[in-house]
N, CA, C and O atoms as a Tripos MOL2 file, in Angstrom:
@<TRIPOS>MOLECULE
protein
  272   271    68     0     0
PROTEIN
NO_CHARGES

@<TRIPOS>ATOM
      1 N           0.8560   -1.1720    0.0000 N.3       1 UNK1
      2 CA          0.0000    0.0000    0.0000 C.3       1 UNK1
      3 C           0.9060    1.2400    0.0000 C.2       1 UNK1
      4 O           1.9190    1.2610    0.6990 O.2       1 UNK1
      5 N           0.5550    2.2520   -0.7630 N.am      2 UNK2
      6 CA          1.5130    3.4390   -0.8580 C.3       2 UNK2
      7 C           0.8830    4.3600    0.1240 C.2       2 UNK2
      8 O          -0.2000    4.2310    0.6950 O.2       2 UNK2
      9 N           1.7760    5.3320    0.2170 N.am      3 UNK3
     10 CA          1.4770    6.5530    0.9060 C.3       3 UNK3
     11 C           0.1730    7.0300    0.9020 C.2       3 UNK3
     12 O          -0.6640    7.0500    1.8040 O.2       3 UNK3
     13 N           0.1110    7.5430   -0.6480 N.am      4 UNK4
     14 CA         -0.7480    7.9310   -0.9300 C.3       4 UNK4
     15 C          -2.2210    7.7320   -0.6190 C.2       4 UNK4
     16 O          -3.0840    8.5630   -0.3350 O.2       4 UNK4
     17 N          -2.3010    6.0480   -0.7820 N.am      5 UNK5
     18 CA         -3.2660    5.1330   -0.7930 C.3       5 UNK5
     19 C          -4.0100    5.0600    0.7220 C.2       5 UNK5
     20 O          -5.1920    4.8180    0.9660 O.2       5 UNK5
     21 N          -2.8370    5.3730    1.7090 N.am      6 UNK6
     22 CA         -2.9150    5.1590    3.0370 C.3       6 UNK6
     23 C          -4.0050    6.3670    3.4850 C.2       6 UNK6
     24 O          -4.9440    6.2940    4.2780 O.2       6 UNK6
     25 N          -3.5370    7.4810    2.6960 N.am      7 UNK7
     26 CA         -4.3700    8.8980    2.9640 C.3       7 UNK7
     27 C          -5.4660    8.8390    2.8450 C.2       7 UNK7
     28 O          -6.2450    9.2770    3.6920 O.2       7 UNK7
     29 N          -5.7700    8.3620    1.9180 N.am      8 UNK8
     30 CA         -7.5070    7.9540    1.1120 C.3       8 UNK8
     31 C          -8.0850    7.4180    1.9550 C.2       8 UNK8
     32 O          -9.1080    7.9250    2.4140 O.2       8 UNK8
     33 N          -7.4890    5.9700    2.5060 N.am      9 UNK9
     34 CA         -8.1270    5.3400    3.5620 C.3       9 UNK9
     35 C          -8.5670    6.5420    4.4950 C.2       9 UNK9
     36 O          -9.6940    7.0210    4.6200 O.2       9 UNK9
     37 N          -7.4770    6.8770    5.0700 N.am     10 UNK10
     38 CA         -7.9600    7.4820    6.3600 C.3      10 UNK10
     39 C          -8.6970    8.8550    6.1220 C.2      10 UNK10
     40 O          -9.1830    9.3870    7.1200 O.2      10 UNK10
     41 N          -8.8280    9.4740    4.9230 N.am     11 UNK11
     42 CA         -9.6520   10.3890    4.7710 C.3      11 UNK11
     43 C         -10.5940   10.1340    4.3210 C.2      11 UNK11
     44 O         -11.2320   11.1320    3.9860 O.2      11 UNK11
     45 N         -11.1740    8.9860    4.0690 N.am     12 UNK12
     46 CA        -12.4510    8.0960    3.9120 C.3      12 UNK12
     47 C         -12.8200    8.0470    5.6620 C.2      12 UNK12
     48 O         -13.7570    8.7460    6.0470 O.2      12 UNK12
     49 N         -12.2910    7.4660    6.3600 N.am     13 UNK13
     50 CA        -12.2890    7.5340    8.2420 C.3      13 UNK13
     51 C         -12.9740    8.6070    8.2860 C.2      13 UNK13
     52 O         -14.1770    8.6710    8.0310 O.2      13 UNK13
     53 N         -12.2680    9.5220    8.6090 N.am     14 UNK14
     54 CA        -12.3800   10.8470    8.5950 C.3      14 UNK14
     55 C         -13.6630   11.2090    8.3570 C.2      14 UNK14
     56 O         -14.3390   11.6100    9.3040 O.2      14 UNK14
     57 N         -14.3250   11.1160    6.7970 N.am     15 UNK15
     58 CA        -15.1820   11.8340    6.5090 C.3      15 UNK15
     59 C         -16.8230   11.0370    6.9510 C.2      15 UNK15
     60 O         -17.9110   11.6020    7.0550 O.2      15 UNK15
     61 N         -16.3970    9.1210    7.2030 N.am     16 UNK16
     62 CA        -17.6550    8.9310    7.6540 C.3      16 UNK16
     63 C         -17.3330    9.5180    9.2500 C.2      16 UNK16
     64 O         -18.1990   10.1640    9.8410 O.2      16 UNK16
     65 N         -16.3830    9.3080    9.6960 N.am     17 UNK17
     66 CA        -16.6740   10.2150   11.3290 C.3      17 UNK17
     67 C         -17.0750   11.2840   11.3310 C.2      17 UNK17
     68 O         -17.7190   11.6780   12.3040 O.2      17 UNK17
     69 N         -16.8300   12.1010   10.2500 N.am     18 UNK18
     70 CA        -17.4710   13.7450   10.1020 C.3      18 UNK18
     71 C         -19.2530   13.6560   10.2830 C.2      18 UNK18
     72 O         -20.0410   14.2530   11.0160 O.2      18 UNK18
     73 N         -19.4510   12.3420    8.9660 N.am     19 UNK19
     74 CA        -20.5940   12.0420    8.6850 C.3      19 UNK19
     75 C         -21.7050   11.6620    9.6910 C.2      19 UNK19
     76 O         -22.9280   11.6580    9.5580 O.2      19 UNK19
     77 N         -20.9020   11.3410   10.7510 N.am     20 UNK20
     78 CA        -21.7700   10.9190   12.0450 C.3      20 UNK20
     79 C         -21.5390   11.7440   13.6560 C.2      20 UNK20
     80 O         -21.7080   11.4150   14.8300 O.2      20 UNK20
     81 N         -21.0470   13.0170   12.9050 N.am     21 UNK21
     82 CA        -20.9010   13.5810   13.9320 C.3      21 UNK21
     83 C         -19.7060   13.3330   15.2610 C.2      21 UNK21
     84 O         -19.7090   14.0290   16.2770 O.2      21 UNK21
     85 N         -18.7970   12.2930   15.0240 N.am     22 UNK22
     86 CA        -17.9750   12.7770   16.1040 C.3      22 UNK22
     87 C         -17.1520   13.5320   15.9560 C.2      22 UNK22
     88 O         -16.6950   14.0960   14.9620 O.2      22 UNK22
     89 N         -16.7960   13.5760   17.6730 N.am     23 UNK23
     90 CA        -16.2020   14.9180   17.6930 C.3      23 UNK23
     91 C         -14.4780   14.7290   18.0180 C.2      23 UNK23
     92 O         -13.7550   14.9430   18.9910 O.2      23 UNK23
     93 N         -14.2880   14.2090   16.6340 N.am     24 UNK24
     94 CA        -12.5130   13.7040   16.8200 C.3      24 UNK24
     95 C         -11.9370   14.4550   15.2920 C.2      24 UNK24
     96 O         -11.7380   14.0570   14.1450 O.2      24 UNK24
     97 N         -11.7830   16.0700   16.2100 N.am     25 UNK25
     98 CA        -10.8360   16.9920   15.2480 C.3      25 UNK25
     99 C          -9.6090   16.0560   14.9070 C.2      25 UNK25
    100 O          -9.2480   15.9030   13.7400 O.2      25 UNK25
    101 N          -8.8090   15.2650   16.2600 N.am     26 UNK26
    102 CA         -7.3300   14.9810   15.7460 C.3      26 UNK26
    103 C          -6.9010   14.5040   14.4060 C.2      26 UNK26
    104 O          -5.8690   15.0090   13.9660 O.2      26 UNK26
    105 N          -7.7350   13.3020   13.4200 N.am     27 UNK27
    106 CA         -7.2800   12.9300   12.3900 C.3      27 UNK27
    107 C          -7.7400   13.9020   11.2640 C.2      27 UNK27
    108 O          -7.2320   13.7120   10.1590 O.2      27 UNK27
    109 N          -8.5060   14.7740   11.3790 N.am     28 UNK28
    110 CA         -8.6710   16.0600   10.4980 C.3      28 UNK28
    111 C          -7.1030   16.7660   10.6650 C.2      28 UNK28
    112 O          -6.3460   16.9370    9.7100 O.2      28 UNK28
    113 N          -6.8600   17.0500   11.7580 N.am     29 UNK29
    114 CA         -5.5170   17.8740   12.1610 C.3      29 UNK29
    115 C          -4.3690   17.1680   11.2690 C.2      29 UNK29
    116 O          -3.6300   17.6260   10.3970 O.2      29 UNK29
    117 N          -4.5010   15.9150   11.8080 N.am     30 UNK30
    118 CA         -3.4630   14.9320   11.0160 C.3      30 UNK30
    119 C          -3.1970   15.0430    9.7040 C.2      30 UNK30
    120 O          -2.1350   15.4090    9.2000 O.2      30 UNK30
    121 N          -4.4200   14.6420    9.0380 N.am     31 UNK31
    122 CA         -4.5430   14.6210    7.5970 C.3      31 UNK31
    123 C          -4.0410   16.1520    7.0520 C.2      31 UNK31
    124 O          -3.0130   16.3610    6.4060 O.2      31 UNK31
    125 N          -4.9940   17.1230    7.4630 N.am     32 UNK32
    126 CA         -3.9860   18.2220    7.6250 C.3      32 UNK32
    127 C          -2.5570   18.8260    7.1470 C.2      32 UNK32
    128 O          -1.9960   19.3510    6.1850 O.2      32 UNK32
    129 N          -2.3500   18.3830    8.5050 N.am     33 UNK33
    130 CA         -0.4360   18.5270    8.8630 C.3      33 UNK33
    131 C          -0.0540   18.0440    7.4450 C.2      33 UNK33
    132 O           0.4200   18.6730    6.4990 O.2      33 UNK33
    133 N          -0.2420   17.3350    7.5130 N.am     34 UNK34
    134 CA          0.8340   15.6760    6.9430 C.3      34 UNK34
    135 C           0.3450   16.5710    4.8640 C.2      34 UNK34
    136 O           1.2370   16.7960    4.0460 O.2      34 UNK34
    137 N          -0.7190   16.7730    4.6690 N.am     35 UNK35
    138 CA         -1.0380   17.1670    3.2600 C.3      35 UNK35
    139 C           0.2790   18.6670    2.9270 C.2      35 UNK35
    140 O           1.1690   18.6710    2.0760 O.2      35 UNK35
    141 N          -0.0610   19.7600    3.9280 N.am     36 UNK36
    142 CA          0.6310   20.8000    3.8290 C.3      36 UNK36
    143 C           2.3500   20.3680    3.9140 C.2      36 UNK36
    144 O           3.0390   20.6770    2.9410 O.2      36 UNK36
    145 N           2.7630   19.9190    4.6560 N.am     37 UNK37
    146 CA          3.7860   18.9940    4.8170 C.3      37 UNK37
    147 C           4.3440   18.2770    3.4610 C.2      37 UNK37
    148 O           5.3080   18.8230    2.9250 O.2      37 UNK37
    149 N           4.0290   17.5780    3.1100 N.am     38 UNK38
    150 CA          4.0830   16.3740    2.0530 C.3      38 UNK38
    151 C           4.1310   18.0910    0.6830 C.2      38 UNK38
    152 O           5.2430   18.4160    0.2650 O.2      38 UNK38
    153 N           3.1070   18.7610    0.2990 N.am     39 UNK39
    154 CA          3.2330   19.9800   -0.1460 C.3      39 UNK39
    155 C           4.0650   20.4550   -0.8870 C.2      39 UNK39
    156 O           4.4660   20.4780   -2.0500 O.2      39 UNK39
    157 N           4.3000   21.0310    0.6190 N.am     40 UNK40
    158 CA          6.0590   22.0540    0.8490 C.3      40 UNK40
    159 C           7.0460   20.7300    0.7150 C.2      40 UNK40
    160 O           7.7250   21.3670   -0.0900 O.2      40 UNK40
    161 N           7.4460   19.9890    0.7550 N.am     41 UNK41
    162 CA          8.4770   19.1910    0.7800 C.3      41 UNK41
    163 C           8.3110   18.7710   -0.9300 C.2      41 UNK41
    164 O           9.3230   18.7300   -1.6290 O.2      41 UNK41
    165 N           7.1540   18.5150   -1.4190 N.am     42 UNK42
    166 CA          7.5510   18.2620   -2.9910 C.3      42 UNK42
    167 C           7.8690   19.1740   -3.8500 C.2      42 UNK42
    168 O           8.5880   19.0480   -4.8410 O.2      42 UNK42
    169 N           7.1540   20.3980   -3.3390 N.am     43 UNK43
    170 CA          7.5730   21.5820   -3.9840 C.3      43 UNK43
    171 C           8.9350   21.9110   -3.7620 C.2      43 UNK43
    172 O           9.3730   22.3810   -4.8130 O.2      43 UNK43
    173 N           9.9560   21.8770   -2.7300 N.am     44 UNK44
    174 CA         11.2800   21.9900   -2.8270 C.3      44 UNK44
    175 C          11.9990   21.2880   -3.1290 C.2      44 UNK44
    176 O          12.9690   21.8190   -3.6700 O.2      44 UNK44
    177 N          12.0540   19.9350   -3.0330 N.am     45 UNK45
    178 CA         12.3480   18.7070   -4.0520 C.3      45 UNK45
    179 C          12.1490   18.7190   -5.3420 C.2      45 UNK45
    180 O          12.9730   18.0610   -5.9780 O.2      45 UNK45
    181 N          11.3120   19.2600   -5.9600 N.am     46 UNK46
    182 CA         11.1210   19.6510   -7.3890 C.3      46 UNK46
    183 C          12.0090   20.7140   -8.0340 C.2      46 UNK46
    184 O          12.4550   20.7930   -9.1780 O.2      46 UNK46
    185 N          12.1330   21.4930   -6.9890 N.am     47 UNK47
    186 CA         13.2010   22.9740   -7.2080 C.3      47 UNK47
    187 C          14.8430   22.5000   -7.1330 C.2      47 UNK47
    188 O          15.7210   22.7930   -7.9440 O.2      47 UNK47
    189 N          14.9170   22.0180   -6.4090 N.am     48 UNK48
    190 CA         16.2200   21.5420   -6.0640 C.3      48 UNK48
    191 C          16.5140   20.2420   -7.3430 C.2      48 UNK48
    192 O          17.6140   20.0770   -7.8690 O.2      48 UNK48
    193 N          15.3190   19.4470   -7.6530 N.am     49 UNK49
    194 CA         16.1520   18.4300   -8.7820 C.3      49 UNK49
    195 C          16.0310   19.5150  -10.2700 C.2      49 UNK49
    196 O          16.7320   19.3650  -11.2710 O.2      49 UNK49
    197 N          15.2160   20.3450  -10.1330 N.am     50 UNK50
    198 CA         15.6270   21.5520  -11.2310 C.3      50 UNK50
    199 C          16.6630   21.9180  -11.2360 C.2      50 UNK50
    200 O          17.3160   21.8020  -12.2740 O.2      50 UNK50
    201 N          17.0890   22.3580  -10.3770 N.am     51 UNK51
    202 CA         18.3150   22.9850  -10.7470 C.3      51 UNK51
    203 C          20.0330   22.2000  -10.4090 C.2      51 UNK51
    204 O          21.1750   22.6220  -10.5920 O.2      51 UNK51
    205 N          19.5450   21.0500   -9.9130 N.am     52 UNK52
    206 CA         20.1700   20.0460  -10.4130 C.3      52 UNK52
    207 C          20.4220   19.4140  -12.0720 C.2      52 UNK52
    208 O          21.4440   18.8090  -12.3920 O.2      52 UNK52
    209 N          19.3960   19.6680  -12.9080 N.am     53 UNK53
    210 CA         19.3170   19.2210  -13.9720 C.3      53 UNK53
    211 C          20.3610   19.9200  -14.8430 C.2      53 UNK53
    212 O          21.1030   19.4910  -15.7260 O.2      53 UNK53
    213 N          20.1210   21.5670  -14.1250 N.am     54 UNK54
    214 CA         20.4120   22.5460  -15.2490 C.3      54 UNK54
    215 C          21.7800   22.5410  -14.4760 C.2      54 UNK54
    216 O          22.5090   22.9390  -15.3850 O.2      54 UNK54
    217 N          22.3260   22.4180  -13.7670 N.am     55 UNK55
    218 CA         23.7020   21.9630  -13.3900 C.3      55 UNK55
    219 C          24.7360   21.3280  -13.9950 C.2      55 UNK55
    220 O          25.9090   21.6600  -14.1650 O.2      55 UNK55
    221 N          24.0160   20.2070  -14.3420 N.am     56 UNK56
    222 CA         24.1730   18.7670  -14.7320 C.3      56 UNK56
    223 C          24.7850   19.4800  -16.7250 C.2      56 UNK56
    224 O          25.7800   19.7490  -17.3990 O.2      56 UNK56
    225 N          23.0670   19.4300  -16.7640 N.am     57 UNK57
    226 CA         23.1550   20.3400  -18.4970 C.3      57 UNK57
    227 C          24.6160   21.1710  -19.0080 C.2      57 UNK57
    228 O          25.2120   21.0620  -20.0800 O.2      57 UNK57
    229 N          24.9450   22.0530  -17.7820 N.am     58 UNK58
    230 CA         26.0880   23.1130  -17.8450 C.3      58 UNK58
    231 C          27.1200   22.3190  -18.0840 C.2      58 UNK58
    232 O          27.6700   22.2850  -19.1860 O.2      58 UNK58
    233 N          27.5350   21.5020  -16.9290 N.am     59 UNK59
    234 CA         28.5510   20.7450  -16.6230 C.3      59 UNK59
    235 C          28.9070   19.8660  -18.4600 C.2      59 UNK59
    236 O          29.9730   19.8090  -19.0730 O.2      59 UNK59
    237 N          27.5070   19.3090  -18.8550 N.am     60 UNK60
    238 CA         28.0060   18.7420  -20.1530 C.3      60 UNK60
    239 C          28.4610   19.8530  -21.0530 C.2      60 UNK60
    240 O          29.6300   20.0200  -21.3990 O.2      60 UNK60
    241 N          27.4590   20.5830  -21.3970 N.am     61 UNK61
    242 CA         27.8770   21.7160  -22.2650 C.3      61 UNK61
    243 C          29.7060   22.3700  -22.0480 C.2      61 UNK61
    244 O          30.5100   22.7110  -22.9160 O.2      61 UNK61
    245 N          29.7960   22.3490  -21.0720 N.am     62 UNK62
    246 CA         31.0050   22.6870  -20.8990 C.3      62 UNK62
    247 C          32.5210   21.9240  -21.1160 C.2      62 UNK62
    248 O          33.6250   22.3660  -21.4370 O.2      62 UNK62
    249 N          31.9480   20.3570  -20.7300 N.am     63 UNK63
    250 CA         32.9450   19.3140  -20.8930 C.3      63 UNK63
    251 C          32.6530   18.9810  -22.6990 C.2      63 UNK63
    252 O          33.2530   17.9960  -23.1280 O.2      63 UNK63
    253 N          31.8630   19.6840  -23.6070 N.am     64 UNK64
    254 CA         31.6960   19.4750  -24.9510 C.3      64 UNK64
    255 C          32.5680   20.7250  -25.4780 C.2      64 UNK64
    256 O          33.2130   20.5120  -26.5050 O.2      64 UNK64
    257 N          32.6220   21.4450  -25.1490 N.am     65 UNK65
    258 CA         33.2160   22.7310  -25.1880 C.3      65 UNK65
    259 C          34.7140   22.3680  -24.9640 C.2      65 UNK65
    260 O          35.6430   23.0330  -25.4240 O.2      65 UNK65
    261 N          34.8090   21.5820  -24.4380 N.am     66 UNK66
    262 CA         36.6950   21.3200  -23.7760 C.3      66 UNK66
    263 C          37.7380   20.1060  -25.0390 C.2      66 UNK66
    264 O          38.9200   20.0270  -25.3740 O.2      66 UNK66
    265 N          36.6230   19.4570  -25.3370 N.am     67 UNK67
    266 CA         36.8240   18.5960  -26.1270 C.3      67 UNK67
    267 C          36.8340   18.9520  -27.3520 C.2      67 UNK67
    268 O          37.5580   18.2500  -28.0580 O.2      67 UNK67
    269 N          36.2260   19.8930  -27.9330 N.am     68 UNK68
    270 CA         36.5720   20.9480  -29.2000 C.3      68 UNK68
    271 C          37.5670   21.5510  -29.0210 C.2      68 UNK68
    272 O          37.9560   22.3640  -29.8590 O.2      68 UNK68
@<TRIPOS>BOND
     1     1     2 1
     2     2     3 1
     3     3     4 2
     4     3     5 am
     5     5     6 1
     6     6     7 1
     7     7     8 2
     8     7     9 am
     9     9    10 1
    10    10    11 1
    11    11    12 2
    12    11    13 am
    13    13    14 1
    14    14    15 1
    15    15    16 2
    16    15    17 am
    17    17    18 1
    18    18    19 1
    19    19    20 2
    20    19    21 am
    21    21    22 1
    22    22    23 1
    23    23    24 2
    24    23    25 am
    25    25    26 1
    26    26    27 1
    27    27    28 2
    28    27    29 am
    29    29    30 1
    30    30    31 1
    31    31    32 2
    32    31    33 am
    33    33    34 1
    34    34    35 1
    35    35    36 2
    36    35    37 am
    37    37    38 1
    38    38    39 1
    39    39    40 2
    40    39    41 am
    41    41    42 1
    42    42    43 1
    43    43    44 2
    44    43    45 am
    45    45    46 1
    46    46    47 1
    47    47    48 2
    48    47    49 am
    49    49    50 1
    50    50    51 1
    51    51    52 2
    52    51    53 am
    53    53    54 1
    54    54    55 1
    55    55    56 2
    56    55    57 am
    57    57    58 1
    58    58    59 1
    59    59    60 2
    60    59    61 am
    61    61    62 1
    62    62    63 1
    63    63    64 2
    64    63    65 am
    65    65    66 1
    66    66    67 1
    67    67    68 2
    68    67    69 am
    69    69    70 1
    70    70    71 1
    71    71    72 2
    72    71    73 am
    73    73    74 1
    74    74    75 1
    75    75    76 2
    76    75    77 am
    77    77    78 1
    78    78    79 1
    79    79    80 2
    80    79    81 am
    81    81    82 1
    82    82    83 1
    83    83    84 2
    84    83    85 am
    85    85    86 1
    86    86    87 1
    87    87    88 2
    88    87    89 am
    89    89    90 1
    90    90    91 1
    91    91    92 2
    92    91    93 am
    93    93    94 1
    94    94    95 1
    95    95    96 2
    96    95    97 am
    97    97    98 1
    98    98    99 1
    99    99   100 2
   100    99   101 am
   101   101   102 1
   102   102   103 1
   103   103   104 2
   104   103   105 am
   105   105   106 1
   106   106   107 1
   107   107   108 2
   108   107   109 am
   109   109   110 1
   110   110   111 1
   111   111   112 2
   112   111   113 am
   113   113   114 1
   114   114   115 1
   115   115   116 2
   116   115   117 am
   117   117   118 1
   118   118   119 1
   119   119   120 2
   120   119   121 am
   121   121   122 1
   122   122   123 1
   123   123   124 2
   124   123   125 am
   125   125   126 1
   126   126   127 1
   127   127   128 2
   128   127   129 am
   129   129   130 1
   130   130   131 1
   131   131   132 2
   132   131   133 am
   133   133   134 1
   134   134   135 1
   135   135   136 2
   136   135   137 am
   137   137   138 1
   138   138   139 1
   139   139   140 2
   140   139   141 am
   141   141   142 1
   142   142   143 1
   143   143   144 2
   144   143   145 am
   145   145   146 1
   146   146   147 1
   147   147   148 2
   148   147   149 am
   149   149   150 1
   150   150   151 1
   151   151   152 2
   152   151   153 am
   153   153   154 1
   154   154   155 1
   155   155   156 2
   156   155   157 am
   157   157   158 1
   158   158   159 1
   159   159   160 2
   160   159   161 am
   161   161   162 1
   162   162   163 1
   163   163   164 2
   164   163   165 am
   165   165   166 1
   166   166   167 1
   167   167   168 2
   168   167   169 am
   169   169   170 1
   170   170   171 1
   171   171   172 2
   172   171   173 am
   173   173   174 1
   174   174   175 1
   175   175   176 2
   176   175   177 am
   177   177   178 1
   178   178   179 1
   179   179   180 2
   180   179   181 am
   181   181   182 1
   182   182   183 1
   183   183   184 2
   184   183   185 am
   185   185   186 1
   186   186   187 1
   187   187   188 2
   188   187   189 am
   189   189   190 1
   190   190   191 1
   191   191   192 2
   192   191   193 am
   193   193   194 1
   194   194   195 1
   195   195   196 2
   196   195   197 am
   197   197   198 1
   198   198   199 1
   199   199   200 2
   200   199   201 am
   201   201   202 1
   202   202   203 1
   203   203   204 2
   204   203   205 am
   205   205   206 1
   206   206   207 1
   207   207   208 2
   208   207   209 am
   209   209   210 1
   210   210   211 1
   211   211   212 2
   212   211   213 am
   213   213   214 1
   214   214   215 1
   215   215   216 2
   216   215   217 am
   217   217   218 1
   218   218   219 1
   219   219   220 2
   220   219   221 am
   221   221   222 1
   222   222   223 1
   223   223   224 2
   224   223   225 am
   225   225   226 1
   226   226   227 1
   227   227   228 2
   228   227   229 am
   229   229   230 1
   230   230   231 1
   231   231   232 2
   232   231   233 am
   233   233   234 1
   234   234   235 1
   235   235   236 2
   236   235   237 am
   237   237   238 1
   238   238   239 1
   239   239   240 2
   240   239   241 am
   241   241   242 1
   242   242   243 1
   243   243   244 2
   244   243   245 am
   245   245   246 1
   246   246   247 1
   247   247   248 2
   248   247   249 am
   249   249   250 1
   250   250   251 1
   251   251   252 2
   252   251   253 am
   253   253   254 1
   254   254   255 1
   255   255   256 2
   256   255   257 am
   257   257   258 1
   258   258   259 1
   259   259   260 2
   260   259   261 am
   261   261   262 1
   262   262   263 1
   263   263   264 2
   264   263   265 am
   265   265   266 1
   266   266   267 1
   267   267   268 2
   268   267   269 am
   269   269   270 1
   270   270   271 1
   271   271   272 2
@<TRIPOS>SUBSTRUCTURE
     1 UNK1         2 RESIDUE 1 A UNK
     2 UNK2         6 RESIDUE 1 A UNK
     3 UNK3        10 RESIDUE 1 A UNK
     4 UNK4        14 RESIDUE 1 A UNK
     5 UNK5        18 RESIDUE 1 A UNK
     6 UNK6        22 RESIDUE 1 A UNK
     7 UNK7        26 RESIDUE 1 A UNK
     8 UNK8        30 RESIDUE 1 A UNK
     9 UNK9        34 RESIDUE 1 A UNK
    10 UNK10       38 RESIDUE 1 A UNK
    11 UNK11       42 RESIDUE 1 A UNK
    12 UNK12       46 RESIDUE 1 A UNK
    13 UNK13       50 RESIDUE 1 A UNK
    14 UNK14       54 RESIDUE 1 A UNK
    15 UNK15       58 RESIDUE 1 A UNK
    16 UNK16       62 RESIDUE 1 A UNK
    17 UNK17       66 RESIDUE 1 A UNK
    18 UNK18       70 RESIDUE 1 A UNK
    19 UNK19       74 RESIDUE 1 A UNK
    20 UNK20       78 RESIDUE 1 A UNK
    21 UNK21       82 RESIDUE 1 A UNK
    22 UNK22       86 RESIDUE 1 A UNK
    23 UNK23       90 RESIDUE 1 A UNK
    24 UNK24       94 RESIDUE 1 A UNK
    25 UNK25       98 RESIDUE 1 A UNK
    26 UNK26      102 RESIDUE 1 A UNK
    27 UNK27      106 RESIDUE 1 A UNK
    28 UNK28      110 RESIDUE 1 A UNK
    29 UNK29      114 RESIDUE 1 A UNK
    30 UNK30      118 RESIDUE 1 A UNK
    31 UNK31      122 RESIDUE 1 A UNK
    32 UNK32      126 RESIDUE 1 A UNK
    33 UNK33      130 RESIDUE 1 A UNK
    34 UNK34      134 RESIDUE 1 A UNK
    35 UNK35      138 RESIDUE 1 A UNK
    36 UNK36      142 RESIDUE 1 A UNK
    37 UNK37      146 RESIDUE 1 A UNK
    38 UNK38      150 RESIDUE 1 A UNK
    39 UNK39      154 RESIDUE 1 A UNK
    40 UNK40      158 RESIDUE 1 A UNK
    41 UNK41      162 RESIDUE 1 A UNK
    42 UNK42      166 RESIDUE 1 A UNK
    43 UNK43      170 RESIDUE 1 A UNK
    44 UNK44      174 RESIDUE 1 A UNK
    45 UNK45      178 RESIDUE 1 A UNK
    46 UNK46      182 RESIDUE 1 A UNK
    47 UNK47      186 RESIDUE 1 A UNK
    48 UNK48      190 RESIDUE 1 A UNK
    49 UNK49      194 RESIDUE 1 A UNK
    50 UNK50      198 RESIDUE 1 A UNK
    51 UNK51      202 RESIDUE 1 A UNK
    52 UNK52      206 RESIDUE 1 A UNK
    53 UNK53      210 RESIDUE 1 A UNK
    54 UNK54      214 RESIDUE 1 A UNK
    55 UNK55      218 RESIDUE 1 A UNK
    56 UNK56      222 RESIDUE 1 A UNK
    57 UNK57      226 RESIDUE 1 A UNK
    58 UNK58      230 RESIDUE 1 A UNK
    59 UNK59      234 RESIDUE 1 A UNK
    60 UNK60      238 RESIDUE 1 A UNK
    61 UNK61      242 RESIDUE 1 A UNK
    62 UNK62      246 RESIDUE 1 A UNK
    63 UNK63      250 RESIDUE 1 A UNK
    64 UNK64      254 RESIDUE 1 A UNK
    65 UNK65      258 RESIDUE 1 A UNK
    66 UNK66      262 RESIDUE 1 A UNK
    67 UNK67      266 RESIDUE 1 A UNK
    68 UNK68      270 RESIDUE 1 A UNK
């Protein structure tokens, strides 16, 4: 089961507990956290293997450049 998959579950939980009225904010909080979290962490992981790429890119361009 992935991460992902795990979320669903429990935000399926979640929403029949919503559905019946109890009163258990914590796995709302959870689900929450963990979404904003997960977020911000892919969004800077995405930035960072960007400009890894274009690093990478330079580095060839340059070692093609040396070899001419």
């Amino acid at each position: 089961m992935t991460l992902e998959e795990l979320i669903k579950k429990i935000k399926a939980y979640r929403n029949d507990m919503v559905a019946r009225n109890y009163p258990y904010q914590e796995i709302s909080d959870i689900i929450t956290e963990w979404e904003k979290t997960h977020k911000d962490f892919k969004e800077e992981a995405d930035k960072e293997n960007e400009k890894l790429k274009k690093s990478y890119e330079e580095s060839v361009r340059q070692a093609n450049e040396r070899k001419e």
